[in-house]
C-alpha positions as CSV (number, residue, x, y, z in Angstrom):
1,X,115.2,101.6,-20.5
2,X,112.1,103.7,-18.8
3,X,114.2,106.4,-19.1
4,X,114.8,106.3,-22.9
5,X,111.2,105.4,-23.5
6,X,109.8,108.0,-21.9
7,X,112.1,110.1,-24.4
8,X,110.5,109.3,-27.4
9,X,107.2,108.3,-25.8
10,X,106.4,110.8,-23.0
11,X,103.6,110.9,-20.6
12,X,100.7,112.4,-21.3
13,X,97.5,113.7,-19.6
14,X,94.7,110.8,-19.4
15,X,92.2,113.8,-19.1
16,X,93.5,116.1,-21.9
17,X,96.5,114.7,-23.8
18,X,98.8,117.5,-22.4
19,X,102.6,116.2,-22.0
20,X,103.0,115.7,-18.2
21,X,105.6,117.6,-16.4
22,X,107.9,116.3,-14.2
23,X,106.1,115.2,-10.5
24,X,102.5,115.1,-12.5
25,X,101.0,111.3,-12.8
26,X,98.2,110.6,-14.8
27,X,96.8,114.3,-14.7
28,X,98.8,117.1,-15.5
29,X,98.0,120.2,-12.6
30,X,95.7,121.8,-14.6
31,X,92.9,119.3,-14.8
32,X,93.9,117.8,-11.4
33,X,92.4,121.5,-10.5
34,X,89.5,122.1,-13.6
35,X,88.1,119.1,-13.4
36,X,84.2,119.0,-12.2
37,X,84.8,117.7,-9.0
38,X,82.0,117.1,-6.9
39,X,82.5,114.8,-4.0
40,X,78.9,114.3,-2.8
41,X,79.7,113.5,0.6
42,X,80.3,117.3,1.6
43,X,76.8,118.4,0.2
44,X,72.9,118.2,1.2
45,X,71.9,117.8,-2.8
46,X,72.8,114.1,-3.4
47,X,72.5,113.1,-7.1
48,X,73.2,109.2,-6.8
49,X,70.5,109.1,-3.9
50,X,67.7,110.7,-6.2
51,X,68.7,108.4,-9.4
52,X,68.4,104.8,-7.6
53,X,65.5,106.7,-4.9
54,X,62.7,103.7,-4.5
55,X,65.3,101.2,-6.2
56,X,67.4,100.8,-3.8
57,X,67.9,101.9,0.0
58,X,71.5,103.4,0.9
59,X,73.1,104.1,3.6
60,X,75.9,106.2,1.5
61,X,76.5,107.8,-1.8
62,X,79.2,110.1,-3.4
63,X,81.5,110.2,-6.3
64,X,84.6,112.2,-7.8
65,X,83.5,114.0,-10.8
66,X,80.5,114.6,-12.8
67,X,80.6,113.6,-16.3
68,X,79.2,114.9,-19.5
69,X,79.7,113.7,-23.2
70,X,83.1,115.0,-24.9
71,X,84.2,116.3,-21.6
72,X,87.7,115.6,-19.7
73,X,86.2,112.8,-17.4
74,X,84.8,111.1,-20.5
75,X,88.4,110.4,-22.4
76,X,90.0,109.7,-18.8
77,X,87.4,107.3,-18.2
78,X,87.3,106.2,-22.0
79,X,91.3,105.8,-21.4
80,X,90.7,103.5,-18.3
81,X,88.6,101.3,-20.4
82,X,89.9,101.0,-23.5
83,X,92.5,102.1,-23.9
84,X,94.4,100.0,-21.4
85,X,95.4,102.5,-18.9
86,X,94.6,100.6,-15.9
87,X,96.6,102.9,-13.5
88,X,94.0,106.0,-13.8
89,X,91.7,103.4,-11.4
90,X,94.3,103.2,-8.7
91,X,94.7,106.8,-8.9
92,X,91.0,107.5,-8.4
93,X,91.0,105.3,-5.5
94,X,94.1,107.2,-4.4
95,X,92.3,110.6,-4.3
96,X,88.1,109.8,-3.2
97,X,90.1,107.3,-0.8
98,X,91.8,110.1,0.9
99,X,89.3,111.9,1.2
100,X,86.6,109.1,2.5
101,X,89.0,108.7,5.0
102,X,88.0,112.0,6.8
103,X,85.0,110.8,8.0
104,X,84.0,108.2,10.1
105,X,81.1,107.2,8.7
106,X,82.7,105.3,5.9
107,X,85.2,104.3,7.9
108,X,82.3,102.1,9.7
109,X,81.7,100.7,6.1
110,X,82.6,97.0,6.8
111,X,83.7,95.8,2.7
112,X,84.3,97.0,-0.3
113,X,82.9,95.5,-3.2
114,X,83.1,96.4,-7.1
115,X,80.6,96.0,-10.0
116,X,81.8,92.8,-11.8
117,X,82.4,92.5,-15.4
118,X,81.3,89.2,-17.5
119,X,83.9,87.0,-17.7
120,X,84.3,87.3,-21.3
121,X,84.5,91.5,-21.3
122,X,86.8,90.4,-18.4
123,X,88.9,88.4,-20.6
124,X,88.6,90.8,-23.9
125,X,90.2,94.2,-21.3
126,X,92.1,91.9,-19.0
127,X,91.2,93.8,-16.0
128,X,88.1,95.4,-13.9
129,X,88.1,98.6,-14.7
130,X,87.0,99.7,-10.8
131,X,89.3,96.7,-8.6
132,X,92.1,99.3,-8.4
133,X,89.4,102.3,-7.7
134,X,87.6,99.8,-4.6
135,X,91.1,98.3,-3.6
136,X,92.6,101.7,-3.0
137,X,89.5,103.2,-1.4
138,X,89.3,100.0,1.1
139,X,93.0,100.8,1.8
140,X,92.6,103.9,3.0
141,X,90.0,102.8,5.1
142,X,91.4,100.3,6.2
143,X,88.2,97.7,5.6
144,X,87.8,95.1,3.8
145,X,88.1,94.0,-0.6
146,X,85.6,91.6,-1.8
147,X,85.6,90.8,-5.3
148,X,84.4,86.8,-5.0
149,X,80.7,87.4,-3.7
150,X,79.1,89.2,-6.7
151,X,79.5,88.4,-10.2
152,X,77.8,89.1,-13.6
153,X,76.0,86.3,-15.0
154,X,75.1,88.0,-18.3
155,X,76.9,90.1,-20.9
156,X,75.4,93.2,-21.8
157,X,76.0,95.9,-24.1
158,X,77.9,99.5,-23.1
159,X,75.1,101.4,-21.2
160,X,76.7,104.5,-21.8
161,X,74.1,107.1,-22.2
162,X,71.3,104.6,-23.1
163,X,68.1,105.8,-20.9
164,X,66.3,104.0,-18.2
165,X,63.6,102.4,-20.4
166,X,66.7,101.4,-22.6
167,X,68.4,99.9,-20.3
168,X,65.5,98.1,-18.8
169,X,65.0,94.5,-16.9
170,X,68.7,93.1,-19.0
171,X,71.3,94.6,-17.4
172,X,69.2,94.7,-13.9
173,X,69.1,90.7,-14.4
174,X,72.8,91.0,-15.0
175,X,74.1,89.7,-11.5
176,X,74.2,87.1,-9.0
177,X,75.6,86.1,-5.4
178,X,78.2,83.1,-5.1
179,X,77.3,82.8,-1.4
180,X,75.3,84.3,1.3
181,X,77.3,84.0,4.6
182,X,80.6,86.4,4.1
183,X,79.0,88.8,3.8
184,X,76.4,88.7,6.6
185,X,75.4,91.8,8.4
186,X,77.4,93.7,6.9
187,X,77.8,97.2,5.5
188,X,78.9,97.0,1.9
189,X,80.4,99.9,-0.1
190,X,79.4,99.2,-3.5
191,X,81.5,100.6,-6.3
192,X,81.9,101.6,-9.4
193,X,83.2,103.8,-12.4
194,X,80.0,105.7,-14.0
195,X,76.0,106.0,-12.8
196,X,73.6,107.0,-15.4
197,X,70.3,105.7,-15.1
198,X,71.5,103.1,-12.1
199,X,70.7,99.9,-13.5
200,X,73.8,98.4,-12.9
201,X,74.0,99.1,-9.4
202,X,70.0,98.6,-8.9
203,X,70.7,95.2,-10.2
204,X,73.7,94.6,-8.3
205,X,71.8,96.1,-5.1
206,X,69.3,93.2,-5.9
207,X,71.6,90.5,-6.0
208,X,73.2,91.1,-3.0
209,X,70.2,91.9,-0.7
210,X,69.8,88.1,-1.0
211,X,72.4,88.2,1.9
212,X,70.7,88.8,5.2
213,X,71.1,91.7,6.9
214,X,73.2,93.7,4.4
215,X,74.0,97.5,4.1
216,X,74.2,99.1,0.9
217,X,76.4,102.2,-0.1
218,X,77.3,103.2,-3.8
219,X,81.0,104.8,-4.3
220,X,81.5,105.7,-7.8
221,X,84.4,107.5,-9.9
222,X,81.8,109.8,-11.9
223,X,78.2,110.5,-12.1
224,X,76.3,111.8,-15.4
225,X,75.4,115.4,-15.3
């Protein structure tokens, strides 16, 4: 039955639409090798350090790509979100993971944890788009998955391109700690699928440094150019 449907309903890129070839998943070859990859954590300039700099102290910071409007990494993110293709996040993981697990630095990274959704967005996609993304990476690291401590306690809108002022004290407010023990002295990667102006993860940050002791790092699939 795969067989057949992949007959008259073949693969495609998530990146560019392109019919996948045979051995290609989710990316065909060409954007596997075009796309802007960055990967941070070979390079003295850090971006996602300079964005949440004064808002919140890291240990760590890198990403995948960088991402600009009507590029490749905005439809195969666009896809992961809405258009139900859950497997590009497990992908991602798949690929940062491997490389994270180069170097020992994050290897000493203690937990993974990912930026919750609200439980109604939760409910309307029926998945987070970054648990595959954090799960993957925390695989390959061999540390730990978290998903239980943080949580969102109020919808907001798509932040997408809205600036800092725009964004403002709402989505910072967004989030909230179930506990404070689990997590206790330790070094937390925090991730997640897009940083713009870094209110999500600034408000994330300050729900969780109501845990004693905590390290923060930020591991995200793209960062705004």
């Amino acid at each position: 039955m795969r067989s057949l449907l992949k007959l008259f309903f073949p693969d495609q890129c998530q990146a560019c639409d392109a019919l996948l070839s045979r051995g290609e998943t989710t990316l065909c070859t060409d954007c596997r090798h075009s796309l802007p990859v960055n990967l941070l954590h070979h390079t003295t300039y850090n971006p996602i350090k300079k964005v949440l700099y004064g808002r919140v102290s890291l240990e760590l910071a890198t990403s995948l790509f960088y991402f600009d409007k009507k590029s490749r990494v905005q439809q195969l993110i666009h896809n992961l979100k809405y258009r139900n293709q859950e497997h590009i996040s497990t992908f991602l993981g798949d690929w940062l993971g491997a490389e994270l697990a180069r170097l020992e630095e994050y290897k000493k990274i203690d937990v993974v944890v990912p930026v919750p959704l609200h439980t109604s967005r939760l409910k309307e996609r029926g998945y987070n788009q970054v648990a595959g993304f954090g799960q993957r990476i925390a695989k390959a690291l061999n540390i730990a998955y978290n998903d239980s401590v943080l949580y969102r306690k109020k919808a907001t809108k798509t932040q997408v391109f809205k600036n800092r002022g725009g964004r403002g004290a709402e989505v910072i407010d967004s989030f909230d700690i179930t506990e404070t023990q689990s997590l206790k002295n330790k070094h937390i990667m925090l991730v997640d699928d897009l940083i713009t102006t870094g209110g999500t993860l600034e408000g994330c940050a300050l729900a969780l440094n109501k845990i004693e002791g905590i390290k923060i790092s930020v591991v995200v699939m793209a960062i705004a150019n």
